[in-house]
VMD Tcl script that draws the C-alpha trace (Angstrom):
set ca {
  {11.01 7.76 7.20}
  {12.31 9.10 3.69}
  {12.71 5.22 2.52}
  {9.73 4.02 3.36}
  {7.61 7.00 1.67}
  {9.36 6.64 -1.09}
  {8.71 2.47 -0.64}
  {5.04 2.74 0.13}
  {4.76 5.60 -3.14}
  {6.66 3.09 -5.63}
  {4.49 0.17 -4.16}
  {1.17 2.18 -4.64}
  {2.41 3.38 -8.04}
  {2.69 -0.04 -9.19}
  {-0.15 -1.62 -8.02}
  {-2.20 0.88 -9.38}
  {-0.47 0.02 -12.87}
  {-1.07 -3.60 -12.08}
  {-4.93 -2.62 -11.57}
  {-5.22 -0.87 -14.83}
  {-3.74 -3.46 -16.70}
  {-5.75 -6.27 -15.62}
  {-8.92 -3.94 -16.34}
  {-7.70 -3.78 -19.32}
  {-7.23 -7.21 -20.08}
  {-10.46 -7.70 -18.58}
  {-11.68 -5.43 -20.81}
  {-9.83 -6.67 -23.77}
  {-11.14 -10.31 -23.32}
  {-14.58 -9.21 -22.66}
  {-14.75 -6.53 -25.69}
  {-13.17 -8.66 -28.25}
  {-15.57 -11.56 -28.71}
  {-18.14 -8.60 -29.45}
  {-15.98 -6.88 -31.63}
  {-16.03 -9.36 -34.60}
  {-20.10 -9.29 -34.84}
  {-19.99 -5.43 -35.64}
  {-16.92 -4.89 -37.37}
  {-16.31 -8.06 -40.23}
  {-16.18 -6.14 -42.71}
  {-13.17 -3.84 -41.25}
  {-11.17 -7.07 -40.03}
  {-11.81 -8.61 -43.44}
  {-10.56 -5.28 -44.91}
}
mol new
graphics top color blue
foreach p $ca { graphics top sphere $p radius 0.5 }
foreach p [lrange $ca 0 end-1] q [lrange $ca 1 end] { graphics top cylinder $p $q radius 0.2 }
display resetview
């Protein structure tokens, strides 16, 4: 029982990482073809 809580609480640990990062590359991709128009001047800088 011990090994398998501990399996099922490393496997929902890392999935959940899994999820955040791919929002986050989600959000990356989707944020950064909008970031340009506002900040040119910065990225020039």
């Amino acid at each position: 029982m011990d090994f398998k809580k501990i399996n099922i609480k490393k496997v929902k640990k890392i999935s959940y990482w899994v999820a955040l990062g791919f929002l986050l590359v989600v959000l990356i991709f989707v944020l950064f073809p909008l970031l340009p128009i506002d900040n040119n001047y910065s990225l020039k800088m």
